[in-house]
C-alpha positions in Angstrom: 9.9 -4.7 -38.7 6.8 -2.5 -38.3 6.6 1.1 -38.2 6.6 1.5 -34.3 9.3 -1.3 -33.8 12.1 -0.2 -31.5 15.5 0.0 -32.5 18.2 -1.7 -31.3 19.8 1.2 -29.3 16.3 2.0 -28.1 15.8 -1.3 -26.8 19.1 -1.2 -24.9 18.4 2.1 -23.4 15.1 1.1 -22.3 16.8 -2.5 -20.7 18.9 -0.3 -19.1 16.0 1.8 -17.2 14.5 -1.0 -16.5 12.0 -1.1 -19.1 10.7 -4.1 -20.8 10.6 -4.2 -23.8 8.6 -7.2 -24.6 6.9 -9.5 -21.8 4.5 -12.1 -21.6 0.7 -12.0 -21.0 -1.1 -13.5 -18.5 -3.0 -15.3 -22.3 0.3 -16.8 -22.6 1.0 -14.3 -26.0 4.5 -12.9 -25.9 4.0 -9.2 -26.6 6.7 -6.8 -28.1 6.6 -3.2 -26.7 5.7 -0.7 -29.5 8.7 2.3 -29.9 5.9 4.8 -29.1 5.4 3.5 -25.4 9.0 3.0 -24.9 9.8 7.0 -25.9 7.0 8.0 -24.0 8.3 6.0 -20.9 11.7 6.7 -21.2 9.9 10.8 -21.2 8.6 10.2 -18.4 11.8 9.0 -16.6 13.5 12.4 -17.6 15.3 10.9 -20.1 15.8 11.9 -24.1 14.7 9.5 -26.7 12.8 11.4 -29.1 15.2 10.8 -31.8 17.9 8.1 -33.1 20.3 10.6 -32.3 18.9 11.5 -28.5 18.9 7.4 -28.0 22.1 7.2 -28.5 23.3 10.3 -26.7 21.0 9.6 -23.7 22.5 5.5 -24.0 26.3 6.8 -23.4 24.9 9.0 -20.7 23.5 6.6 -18.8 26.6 4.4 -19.3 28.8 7.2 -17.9 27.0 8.1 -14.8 27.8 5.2 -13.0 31.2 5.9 -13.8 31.1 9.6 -12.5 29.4 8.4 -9.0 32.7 8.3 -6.5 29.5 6.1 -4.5 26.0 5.3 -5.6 23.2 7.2 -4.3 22.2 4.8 -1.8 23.0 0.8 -1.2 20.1 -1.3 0.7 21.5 -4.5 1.3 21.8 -7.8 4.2 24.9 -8.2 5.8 27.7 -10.7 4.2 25.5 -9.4 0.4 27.0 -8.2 -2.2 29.9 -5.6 -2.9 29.6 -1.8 -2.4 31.0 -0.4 -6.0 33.7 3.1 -5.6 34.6 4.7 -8.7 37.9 5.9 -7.8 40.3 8.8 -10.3 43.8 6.8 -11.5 46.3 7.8 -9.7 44.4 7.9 -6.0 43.6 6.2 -3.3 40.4 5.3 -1.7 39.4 5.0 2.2 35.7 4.1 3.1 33.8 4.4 6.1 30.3 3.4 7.6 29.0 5.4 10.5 26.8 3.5 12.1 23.1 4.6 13.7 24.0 4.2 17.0 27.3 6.6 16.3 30.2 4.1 15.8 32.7 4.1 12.9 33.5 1.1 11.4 36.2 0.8 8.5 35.7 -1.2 5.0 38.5 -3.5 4.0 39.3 -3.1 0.7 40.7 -6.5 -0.8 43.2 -7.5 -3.3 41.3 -7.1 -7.0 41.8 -5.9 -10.5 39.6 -3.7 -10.9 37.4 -2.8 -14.3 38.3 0.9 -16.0 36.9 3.4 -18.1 37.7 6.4 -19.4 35.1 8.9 -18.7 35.2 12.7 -19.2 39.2 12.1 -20.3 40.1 10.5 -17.0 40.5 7.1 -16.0 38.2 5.8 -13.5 38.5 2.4 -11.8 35.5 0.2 -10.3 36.9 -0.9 -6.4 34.4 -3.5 -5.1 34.4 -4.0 -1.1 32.4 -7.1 -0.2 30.1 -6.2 2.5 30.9 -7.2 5.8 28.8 -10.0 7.3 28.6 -8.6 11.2 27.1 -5.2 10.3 23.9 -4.7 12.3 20.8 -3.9 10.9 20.1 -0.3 10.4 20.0 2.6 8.7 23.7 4.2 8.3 25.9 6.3 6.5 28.7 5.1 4.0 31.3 7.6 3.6 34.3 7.5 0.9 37.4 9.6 0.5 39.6 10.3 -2.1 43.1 11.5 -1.7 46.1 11.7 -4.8 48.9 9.0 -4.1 50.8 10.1 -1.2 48.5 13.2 -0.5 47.2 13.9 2.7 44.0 15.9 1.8 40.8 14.5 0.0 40.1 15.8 -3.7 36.9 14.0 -4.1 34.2 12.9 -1.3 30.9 11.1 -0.8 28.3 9.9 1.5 25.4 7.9 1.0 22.6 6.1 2.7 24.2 2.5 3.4 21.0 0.4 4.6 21.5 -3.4 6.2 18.1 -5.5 6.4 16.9 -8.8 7.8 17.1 -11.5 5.8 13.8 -12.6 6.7 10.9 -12.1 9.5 10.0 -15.0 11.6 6.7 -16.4 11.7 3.5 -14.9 12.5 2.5 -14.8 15.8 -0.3 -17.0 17.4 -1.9 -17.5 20.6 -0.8 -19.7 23.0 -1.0 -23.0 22.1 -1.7 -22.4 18.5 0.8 -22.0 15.4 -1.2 -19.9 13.3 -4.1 -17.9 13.5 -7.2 -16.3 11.9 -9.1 -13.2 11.8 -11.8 -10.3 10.5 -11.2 -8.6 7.3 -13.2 -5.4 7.1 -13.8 -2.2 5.2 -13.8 0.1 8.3 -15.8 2.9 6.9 -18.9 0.2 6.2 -18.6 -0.5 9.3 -20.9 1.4 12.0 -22.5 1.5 15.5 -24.9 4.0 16.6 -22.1 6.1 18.1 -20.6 6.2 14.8 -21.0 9.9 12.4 -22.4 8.3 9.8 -19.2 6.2 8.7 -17.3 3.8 10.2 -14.6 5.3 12.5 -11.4 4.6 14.6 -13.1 3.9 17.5 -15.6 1.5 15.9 -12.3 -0.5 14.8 -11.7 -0.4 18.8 -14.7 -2.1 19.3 -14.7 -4.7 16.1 -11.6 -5.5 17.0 -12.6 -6.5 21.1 -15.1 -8.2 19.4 -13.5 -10.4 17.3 -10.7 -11.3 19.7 -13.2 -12.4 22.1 -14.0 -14.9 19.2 -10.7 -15.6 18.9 -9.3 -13.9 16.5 -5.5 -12.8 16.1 -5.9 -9.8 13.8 -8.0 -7.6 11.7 -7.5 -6.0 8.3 -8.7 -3.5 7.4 -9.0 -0.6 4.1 -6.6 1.5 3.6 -6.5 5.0 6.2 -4.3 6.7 4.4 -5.5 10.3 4.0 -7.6 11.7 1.4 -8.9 15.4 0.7 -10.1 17.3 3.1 -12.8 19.3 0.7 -15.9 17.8 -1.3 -15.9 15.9 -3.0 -13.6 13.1 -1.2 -12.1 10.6 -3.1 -14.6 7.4 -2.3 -11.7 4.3 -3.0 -9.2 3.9 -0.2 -6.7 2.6 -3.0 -6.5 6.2 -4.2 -5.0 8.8 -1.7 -4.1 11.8 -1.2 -1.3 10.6 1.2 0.3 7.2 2.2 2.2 8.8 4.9 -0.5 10.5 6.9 -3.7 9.1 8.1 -7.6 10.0 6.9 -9.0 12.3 10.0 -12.2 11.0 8.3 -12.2 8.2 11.1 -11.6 10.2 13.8 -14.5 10.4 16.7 -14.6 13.5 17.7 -16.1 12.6 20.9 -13.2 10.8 22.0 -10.6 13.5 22.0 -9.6 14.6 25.4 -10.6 18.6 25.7 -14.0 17.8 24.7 -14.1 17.5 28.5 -13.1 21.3 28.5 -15.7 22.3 25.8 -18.7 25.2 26.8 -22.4 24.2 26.9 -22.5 26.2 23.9 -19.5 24.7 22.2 -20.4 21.1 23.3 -23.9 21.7 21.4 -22.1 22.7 18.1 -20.6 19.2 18.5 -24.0 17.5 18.9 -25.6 19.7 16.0 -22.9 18.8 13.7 -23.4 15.1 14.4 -27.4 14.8 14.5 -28.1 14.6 10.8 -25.0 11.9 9.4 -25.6 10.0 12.8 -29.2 9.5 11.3 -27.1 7.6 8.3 -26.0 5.4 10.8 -29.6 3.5 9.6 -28.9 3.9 6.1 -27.7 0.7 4.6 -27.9 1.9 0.9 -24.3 4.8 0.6 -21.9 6.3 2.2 -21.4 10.0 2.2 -18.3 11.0 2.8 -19.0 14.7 2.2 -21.7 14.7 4.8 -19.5 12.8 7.3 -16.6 15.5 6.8 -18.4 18.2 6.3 -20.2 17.3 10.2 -17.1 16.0 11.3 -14.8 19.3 10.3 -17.3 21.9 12.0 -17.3 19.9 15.6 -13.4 19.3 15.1 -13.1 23.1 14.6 -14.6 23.5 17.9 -12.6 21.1 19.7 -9.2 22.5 18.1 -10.2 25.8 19.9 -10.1 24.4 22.8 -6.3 25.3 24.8 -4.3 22.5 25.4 -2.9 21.9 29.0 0.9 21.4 29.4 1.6 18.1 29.1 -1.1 17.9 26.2 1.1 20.3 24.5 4.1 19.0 25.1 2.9 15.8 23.6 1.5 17.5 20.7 5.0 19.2 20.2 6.9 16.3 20.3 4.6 14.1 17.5 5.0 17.0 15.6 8.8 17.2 16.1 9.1 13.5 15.1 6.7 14.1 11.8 9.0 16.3 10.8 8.6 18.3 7.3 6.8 16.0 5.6 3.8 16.9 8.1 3.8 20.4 7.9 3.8 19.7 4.1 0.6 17.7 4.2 -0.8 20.2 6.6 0.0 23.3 4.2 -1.6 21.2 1.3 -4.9 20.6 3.8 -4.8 23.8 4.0 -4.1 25.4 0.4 -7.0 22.9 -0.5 -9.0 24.8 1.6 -8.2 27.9 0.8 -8.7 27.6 -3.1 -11.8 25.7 -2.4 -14.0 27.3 -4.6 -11.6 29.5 -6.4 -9.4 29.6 -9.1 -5.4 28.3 -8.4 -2.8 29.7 -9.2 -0.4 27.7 -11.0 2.7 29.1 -8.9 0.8 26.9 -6.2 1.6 23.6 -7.7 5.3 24.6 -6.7 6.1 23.5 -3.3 8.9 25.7 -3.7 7.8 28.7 -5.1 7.7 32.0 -3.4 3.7 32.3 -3.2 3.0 28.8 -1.2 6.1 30.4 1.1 4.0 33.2 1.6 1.0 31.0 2.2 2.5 28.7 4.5 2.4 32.1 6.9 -0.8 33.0 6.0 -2.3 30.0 6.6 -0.7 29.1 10.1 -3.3 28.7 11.8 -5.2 25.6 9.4 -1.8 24.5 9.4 -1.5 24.2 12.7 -5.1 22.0 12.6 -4.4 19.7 10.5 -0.9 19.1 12.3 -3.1 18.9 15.5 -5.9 16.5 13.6 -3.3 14.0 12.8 -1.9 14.2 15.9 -5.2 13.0 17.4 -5.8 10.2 14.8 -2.9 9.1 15.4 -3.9 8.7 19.2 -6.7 7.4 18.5 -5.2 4.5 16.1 -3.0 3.4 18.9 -5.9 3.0 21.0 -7.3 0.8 18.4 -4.5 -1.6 18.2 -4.2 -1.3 22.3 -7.9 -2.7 22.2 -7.3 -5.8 19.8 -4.2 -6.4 22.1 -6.1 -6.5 25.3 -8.7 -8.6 23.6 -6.3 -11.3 23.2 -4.9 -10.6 19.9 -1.8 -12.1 19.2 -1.5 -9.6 16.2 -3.8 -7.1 16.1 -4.6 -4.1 13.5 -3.4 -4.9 10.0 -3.4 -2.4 7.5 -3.5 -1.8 4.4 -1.3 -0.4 1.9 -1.9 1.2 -1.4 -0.4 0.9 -4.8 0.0 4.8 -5.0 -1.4 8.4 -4.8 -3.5 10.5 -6.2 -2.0 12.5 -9.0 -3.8 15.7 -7.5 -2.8 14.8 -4.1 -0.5 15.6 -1.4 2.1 13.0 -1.6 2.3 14.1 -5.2 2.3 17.4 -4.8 5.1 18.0 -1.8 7.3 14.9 -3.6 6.8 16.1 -7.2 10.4 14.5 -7.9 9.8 10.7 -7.2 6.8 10.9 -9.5 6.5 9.6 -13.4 4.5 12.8 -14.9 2.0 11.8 -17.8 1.9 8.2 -16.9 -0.7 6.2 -14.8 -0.3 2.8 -13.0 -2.4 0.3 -13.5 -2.7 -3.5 -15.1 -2.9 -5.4 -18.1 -5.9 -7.5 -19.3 -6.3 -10.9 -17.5 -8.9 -13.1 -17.1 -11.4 -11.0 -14.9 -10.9 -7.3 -15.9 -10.5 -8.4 -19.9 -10.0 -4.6 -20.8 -7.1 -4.2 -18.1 -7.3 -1.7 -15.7 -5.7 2.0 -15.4 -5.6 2.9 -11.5 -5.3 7.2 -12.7 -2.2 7.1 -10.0 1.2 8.4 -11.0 4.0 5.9 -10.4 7.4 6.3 -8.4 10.5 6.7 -10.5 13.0 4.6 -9.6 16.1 6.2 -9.7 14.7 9.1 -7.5 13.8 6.4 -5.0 17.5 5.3 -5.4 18.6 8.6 -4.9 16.3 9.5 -1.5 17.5 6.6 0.2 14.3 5.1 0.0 13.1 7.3 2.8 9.7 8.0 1.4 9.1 4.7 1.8 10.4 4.4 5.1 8.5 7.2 6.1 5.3 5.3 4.8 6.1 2.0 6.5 7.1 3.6 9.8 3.6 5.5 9.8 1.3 2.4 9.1 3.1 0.2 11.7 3.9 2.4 14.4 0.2 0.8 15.9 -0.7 -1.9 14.0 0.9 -5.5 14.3 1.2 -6.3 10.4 1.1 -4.3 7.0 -0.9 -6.0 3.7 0.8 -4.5 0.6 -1.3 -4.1 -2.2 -0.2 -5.4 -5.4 3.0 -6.9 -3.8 4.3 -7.3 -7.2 4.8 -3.6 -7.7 7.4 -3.3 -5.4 9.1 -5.6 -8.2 7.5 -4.0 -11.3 4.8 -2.0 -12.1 2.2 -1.4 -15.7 3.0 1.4 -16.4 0.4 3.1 -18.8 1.0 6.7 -21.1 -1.3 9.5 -20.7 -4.7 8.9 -22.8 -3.3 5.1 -23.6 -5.3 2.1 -23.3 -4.2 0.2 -20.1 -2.8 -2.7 -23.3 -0.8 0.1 -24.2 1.8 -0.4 -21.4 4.2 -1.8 -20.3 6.1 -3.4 -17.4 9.1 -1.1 -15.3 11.4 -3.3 -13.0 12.2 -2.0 -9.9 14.7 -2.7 -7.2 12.8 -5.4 -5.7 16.2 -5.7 -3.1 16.2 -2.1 -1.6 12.4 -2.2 -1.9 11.6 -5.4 0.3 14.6 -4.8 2.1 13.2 -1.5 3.7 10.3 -2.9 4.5 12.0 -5.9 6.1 13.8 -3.6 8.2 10.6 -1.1 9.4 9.0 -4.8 10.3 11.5 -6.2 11.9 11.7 -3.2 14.3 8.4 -2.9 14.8 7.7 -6.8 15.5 5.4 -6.6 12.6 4.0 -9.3 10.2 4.5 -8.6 6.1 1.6 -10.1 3.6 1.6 -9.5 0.0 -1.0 -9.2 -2.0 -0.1 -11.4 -5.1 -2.8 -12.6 -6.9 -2.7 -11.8 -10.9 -0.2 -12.1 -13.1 2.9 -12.7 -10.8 6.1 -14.6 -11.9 6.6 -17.2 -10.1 10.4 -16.5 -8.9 8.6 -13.6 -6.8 6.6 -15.8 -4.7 9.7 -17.7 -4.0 11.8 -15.1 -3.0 8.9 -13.2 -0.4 8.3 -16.1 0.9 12.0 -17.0 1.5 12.6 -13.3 3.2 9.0 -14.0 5.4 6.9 -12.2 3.5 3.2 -14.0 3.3 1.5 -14.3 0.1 -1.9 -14.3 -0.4 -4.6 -16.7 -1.6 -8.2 -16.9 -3.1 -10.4 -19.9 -2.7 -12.3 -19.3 -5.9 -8.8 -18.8 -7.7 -7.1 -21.8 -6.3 -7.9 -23.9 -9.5 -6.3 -27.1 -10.6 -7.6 -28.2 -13.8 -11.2 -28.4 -14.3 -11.7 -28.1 -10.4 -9.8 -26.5 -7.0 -7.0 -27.2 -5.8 -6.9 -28.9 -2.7 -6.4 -26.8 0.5 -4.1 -29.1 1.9 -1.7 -28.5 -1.3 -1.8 -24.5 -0.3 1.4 -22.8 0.8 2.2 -22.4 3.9 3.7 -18.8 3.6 0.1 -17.5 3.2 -2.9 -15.8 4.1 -5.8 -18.0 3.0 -9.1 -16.5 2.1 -12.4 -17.2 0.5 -12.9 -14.1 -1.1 -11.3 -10.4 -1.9 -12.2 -7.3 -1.9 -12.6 -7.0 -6.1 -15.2 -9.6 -5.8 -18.6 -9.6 -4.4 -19.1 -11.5 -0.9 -19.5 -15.1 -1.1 -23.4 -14.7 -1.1 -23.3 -13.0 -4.0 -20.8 -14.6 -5.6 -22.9 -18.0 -5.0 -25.8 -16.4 -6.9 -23.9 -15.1 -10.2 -23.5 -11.5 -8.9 -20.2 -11.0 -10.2 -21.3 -12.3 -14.1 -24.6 -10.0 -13.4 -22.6 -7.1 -11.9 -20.3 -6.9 -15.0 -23.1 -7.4 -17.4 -25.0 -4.4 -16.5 -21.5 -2.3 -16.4 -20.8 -3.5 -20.0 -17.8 -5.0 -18.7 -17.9 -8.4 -20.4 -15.9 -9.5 -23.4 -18.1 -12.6 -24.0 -21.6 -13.5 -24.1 -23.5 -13.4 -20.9 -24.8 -16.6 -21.4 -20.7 -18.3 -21.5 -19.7 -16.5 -18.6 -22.9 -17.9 -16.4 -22.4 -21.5 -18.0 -18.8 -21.1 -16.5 -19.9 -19.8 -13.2 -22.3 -22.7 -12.4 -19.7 -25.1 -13.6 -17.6 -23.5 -10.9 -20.2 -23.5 -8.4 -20.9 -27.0 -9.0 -17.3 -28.2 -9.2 -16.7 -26.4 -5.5 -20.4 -27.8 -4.0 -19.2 -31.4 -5.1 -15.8 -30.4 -2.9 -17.4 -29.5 -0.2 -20.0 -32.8 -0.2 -17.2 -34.8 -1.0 -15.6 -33.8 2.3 -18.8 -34.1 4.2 -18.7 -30.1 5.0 -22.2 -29.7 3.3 -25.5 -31.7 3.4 -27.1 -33.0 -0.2 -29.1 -29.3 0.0 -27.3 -27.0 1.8 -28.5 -23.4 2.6 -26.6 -19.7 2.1 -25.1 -19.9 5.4 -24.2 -23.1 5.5 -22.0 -23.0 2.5 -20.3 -20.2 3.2 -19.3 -21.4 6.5 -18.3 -24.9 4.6 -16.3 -23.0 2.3 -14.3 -21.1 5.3 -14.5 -24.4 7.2 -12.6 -26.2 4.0 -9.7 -23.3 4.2 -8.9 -23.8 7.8 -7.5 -27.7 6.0 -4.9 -25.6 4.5 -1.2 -25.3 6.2 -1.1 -21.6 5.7 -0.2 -19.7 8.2 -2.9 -16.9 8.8 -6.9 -17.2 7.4 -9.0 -14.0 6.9 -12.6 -14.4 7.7 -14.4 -11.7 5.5 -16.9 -9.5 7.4 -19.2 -9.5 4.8 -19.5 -13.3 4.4 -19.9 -13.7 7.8 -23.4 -11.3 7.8 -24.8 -12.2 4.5 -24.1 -9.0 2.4 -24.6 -9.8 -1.2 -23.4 -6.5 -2.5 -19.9 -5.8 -4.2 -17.5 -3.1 -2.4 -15.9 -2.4 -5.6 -16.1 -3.7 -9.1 -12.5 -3.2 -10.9 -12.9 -1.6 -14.4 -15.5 0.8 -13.0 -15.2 4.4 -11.4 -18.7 6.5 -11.6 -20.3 3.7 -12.9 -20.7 1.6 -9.2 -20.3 3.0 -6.3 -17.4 1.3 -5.0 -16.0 1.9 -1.8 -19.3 3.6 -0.5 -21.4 0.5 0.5 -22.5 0.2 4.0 -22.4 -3.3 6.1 -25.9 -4.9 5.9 -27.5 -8.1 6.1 -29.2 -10.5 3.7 -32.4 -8.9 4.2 -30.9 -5.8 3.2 -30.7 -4.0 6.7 -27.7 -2.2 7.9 -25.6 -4.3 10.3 -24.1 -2.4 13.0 -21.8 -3.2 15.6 -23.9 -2.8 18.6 -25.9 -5.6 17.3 -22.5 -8.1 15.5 -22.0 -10.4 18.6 -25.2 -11.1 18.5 -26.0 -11.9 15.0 -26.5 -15.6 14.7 -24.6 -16.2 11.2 -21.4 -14.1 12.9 -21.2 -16.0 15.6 -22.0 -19.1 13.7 -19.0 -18.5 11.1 -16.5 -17.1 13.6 -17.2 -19.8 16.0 -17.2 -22.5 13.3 -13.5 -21.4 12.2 -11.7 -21.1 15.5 -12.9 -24.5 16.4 -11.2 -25.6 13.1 -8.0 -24.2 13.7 
């Protein structure tokens, strides 16, 4: 046993968090989790192993809890799953009760058992298991139990918790008519411009992508994440690291398109027009994206529109979004504005305290940004809805799909106003594989489980609920972290880490639910290192995986499309790779080279890539989608062409591929190094590509064209 080996006790207590101890790499090397990591997890969770003696105590602890709980802090479940667990005194008696959403009362039969015991704080506690009832309607309801002495009439002991029934699956995707699946644009929205844009893509230019693609015939759209980010310089460039998963980035609002610019002043109209002159003059510039600039423009002409009086029913509509936001949005809002106010300035620390008396103070103080930023998201929130309403009427049998994030930023709001569901000195992020060899730490703080457990999972109801209230399906990022994520201590390499379990049940389960009621469609993102049990059980519950050509390998060459799973969406290319174009010229050996990012010689990783090129050329010949020398274009569209073969049930058509860019939207491994997440949509000739000119572009309307008449 080496120095940093765990003990035996640690190792139990760690099992029992949900902490693994050893796991196996995606090199196929079974690794054991040094001691060091565990303690440090285990810190992070709240709990006390920093001795033998705390191991133990914290072990017993843990142990006794469940004991203690009359009912646990929340139970997400299917109807006819499972039994509901009520630790009940010796010596009583036990009724339980759910009140359902819609306001009935329904009774729990408890059956004939004998139930497990324990003695716990010197009384005798036994474990009553009630199966759950098979006709209980989906929802989110209220469990309620009561405990009363043998032949007493009053309750000594009470509880309530959230009682949660989901689908146990979503039905297929929808298509148009005639058709059983369906294909569509992926997109990073900010990249994507017109000449009415400020300089960055925007929610009305997803309007307009969106009619344009479902004139092609295309049943949905994915884009980046819009979750918020901060609202002073400098703004967080990667979509993947928010300030906020619940609220959306005002960034892509166009000002022009809010309703009492009608109302605006000569005067006031031309601080609008000022304010957009110099980023709409980006608009041309196909080399970065400012973000700064944008906001910075975008803020001053939003100012003036804010001051602008709302008429009745505008107010009243205001009132009521606000009403249904609830808290959490006049949270974010204070946070827009304490960022804001300290811009500049030195922080208190008091003001990392939600609850402390200086941010109550504030929150007065600072009504009126408050009041802006409840306003702002009020009006991106209008103006998402008329996004999705466009793909809709453009024949769209899905429409908007968004994106969703692994997590927050550790400085940002969601971390901030929900300092309790966070992991503090630990960062999320990935172990080595094959294409990021050093692994990969993401600088996000991860939820803990058992506070999820405890909230009823709202948070991430509240999230879901957000992202599909207009959109027709969700992609989850990292799908496999809704099962377990790396976690990764403070100033650790990311091979320092180590896996967390979550419960993958209540997890899927709520987001089931939020789908189902919304008449949403679920994909998750599960490339990577993912067990293969995972796959099985999304797919079982109707949640789409994901697939890569270029990773679809089956021994020295691809796998055949026609061998793909059905439960899927089926692309060329992602996101952490350059477009096809570049990717057919060796940009994603050259692009790590330059970073330094390369645990082999140059020279094996290009031999590799043209065997790969070759192997998936002779595919494409072989299947008579390419001539004996084919041109850019023509294999890219061959190599979209060759997907449409496969039975899966949705195919993503990358922007990017389908106008030539060559450049990389983000290289994984990297952060200041590339500028990821800030590269505008251009052609092969290295021109910016905007949407005025798309339908027209011969290689889009080749590739789009090409696809639906595949499908």
């Amino acid at each position: 046993m080496t120095d940093d080996a765990p003990t035996p006790d640690l190792v139990r207590l760690a099992a029992v968090h949900g902490i693994a101890t050893e796991y196996w790499s995606f090199f196929g090397d079974r690794v054991q989790v040094p001691a060091s990591t565990l303690r440090a997890v285990l810190a992070a969770m709240r709990v006390d192993a920093s001795s033998d003696a705390a191991v133990t105590a914290s072990l017993i602890a843990e142990e006794e809890r469940v004991w203690r709980e009359l009912l646990p802090a929340s139970f997400v479940t299917r109807a006819g799953v499972g039994v509901l667990w009520v630790h009940v005194f010796d010596g009583h008696d036990v009724t339980v009760t759910v009140a359902l959403e819609d306001g009935a009362e329904r009774a729990l039969t408890i059956p004939e058992q004998r139930p497990a015991a324990r003695l716990v704080d010197g009384i005798l506690r036994w474990r009553v298991e009630i199966p759950v009832p098979d006709d209980l309607p989906l929802g989110w309801h209220t469990v309620r139990a009561e405990q009363r002495p043998f032949g007493g009439a009053e309750a000594d002991r009470t509880a309530s918790a959230p009682f949660v029934i989901t689908p146990d699956r979503l039905g297929d995707p929808p298509a148009r008519g005639g058709r059983t699946r369906g294909w569509g644009l992926m997109a990073q929205l900010y990249s994507v411009r017109s000449r009415a844009s400020w300089g960055l893509g925007d929610f009305a230019d997803l309007a307009d992508l969106a009619a344009i693609a479902g004139e092609r015939g295309a049943d949905f759209l994915l884009i980046n994440p819009v979750h918020a980010a901060e609202v002073t310089s400098p703004i967080e460039p990667s979509p993947y690291r928010p300030a906020t998963r619940r609220f959306v980035a005002p960034l892509y609002v166009r000002p022009e398109d809010i309703r009492e610019v009608a109302y605006l002043t000569p005067t006031e109209r031309a601080v609008v027009e000022a304010a957009r002159g110099p980023v709409a003059a980006m608009d041309d510039d196909a080399d970065r994206i400012d973000r700064d600039a944008v906001w910075a423009a975008k803020r001053l002409g939003l100012d003036a529109i804010f001051a602008v009086p709302l008429t009745p029913s505008r107010r009243a509509e205001l009132d009521a979004f606000a009403a249904r936001e609830g808290q959490p949005l006049q949270d974010f809002a204070l946070w827009c504005a304490l960022e804001e106010h300290y811009l500049g300035r030195e922080r208190p620390a008091e003001v990392d305290d939600i609850r402390s008396p200086l941010v109550a103070e504030l929150r007065t103080r600072l009504a009126d940004r408050v009041a802006f930023h409840v306003w702002l998201q009020w009006i991106a929130d209008q103006q998402v809805a008329d996004a999705q309403a466009a793909a809709k009427a453009a024949g769209m049998a899905i429409g908007v799909m968004h994106d969703l994030a692994v997590g927050v930023h550790p400085q940002g709001s969601d971390a901030w106003s929900l300092r309790e569901m966070y992991a503090t000195g630990m960062a999320v992020g990935a172990p080595p594989d094959m294409y990021n060899q050093q692994g990969q730490t993401w600088n996000q703080p991860p939820w803990l489980p058992r506070a999820l457990a405890v909230a009823g999972y709202a948070p991430l109801r509240d999230m879901i609920r957000t992202l599909l209230r207009h959109a027709g399906a969700l992609r989850i990022d990292h799908v496999i972290g809704l099962f377990r994520l790396w976690w990764i201590p403070e100033g650790l390499s990311p091979a320092a880490g180590t896996y967390i379990r979550y419960d993958h049940e209540a997890m899927i389960g709520v987001l089931l639910l939020e789908a189902h009621r919304a008449g949403a469609v679920l994909i998750g993102e599960d490339l990577g290192n993912v067990e293969p049990w995972v796959r099985e059980y999304l797919s079982a519950r109707g949640v789409l995986g994901t697939s890569v050509l270029w990773f679809e390998r089956e021994g020295d060459g691809f796998r055949p499309p026609e061998q793909y799973r059905r439960s899927l969406l089926a692309t060329v290319n992602t996101h952490d790779l350059p477009p096809t174009a570049g990717y057919l010229a060796d940009e994603h050996v050259a692009l790590r080279a330059r970073l330094g990012l390369l645990t082999r010689p140059v020279e094996e990783e290009l031999a590799d890539a043209d065997a790969e090129r070759a192997s998936m050329l002779a595919l494409l010949r072989e299947r008579g989608l390419i001539g004996d020398e084919p041109g850019e274009a023509e294999v890219i569209e061959a190599l979209n062409v060759l997907i449409t073969a496969s039975p899966s049930q949705l195919l993503g058509v990358a922007l990017v591929d389908a106008v030539g860019e060559r450049r990389a939207q983000n290289q994984p491994g990297t952060d200041r190094e590339y500028p990821n997440w800030q590269i505008p949509l251009a052609g092969p000739d290295g021109r910016a590509v905007l949407l005025d000119e798309l339908a027209d572009n011969p290689r889009f309307d080749a590739l789009t064209r090409a696809v639906d008449a595949h499908l």
